[in-house]
N, C-alpha and C positions, 0 to 999 in steps of 0.2 A: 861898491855901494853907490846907490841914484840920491839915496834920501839923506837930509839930513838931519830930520827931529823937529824942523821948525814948519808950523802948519802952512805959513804965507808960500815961503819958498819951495817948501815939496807938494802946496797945491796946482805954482805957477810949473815944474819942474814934469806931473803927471799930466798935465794940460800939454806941454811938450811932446810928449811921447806918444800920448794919446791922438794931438795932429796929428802925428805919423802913420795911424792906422785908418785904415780903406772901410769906414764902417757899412752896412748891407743891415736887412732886416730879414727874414726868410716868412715863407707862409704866416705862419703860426700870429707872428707880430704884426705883419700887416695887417691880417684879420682882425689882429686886437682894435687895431683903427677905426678897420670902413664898418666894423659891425656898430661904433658909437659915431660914426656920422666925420671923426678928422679924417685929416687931407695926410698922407704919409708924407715927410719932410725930403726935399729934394735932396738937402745936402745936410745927411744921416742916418740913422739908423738904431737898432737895437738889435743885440746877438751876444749870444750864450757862450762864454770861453768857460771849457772843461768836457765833463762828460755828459751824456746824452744818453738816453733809453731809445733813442730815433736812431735807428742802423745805416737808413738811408735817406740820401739825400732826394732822391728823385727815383724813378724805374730804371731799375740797371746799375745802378749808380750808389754804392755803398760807401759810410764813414770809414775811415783807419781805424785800428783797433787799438787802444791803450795796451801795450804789452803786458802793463803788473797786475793790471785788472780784468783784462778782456771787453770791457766796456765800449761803446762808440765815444770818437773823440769830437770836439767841434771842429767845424771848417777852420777860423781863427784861432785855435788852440793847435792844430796840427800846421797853420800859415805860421804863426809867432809863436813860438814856443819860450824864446824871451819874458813872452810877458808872464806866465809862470814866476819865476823869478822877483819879477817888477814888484805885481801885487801882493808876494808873499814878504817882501822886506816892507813896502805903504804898511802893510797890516802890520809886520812886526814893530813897528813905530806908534801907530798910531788906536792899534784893537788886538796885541797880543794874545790876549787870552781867548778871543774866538775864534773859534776854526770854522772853516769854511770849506766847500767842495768844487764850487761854480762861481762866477762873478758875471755877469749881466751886465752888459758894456753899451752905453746909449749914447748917440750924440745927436742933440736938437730931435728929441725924440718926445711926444706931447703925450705922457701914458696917461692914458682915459683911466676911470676908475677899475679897479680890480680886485682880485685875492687872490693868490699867488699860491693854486689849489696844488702844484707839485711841490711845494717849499716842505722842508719836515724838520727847520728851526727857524729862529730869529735872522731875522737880515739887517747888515751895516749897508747904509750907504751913506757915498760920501758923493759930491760935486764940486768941478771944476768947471774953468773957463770962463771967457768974459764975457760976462751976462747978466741981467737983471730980472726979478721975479723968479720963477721957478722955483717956489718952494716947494716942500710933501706938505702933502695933508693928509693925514692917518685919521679914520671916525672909529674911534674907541665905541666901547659901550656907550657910556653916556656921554661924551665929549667931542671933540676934533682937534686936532691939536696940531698946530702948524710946524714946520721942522726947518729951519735952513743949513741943509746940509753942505754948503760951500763955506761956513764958520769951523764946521766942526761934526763927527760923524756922527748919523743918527743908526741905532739899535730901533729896532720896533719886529712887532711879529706880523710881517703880511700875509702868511696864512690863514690867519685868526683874523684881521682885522683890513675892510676896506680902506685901499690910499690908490693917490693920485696927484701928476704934479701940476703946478698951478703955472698958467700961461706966461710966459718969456720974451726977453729981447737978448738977441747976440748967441753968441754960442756956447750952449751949456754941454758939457760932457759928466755922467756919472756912473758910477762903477755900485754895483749893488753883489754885496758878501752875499754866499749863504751857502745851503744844501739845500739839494735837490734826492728825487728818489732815487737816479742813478746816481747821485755823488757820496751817499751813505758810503 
């Protein structure tokens, strides 16, 4: 066992583990950037651990196959397989009742506004590291409704609903639960 139930210690303890990963961004997330005018962060990234509908990574150049599924697998999910493991004991601690297929793994990563048009449930995220600012901002219907997810994890449907996180000091790392169309 990593975790031990208590939010301080197993937020400083995934902020540990999380240094230890080499983060990258791929097309897709960069794009998400230069098309709203940010600078991609030198030192970080955003990338998809789980499965994928994208076979390949480049010309010539195809994912590994999940064996149970047939699925493509991510670059980081086939690099660390460990974290499998990591984020399924965080969850059982802290969001047991949602299941999840992919986790979205960002470090000092400024996501511009969006809707999270592959998602096909509600998503948990949570934030570490040490840092300031950086909250979500979800615009409901009628509302907006600010989240600090380094407290405590937020639930919200970003499918349905525009968010985006709010500008930072130091280094924030966050893990975002959910399903996607290949993780059904």
């Amino acid at each position: 066992m990593v975790f031990s139930g208590d939010w301080e210690i197993d937020n400083m303890l995934m902020t540990d583990i999380l240094e230890d990963v080499s983060f990258y961004s791929g097309s897709t997330r960069r794009k998400m950037l230069t098309k709203q005018g940010i600078k991609h962060p030198q030192d970080g990234g955003s990338m998809l651990y789980g499965l994928t509908w994208r076979s390949y990574l480049a010309p010539g150049k195809y994912r590994k196959k999940d064996p149970s599924t047939g699925k493509s697998m991510t670059k980081i999910m086939v690099e660390r397989p460990e974290l499998n493991d990591i984020f399924s004991e965080f969850r059982d601690f802290y969001f047991p009742k949602f299941d999840y297929g992919s986790v979205q793994m960002n470090k000092n990563f400024p996501c511009p506004r969006h809707i999270d048009s592959s998602n096909t449930t509600e998503s948990i995220l949570c934030c570490f590291g040490n840092y300031t600012g950086g909250l979500c901002v979800v615009e409901m219907e009628d509302k907006i409704i600010k989240y600090n997810p380094k407290v405590e994890p937020v639930q919200f449907d970003g499918s349905k609903y525009y968010h985006y996180v709010e500008p930072f000091e130091g280094t924030r790392y966050s893990l975002v639960f959910f399903h996607n169309k290949s993780s059904n």
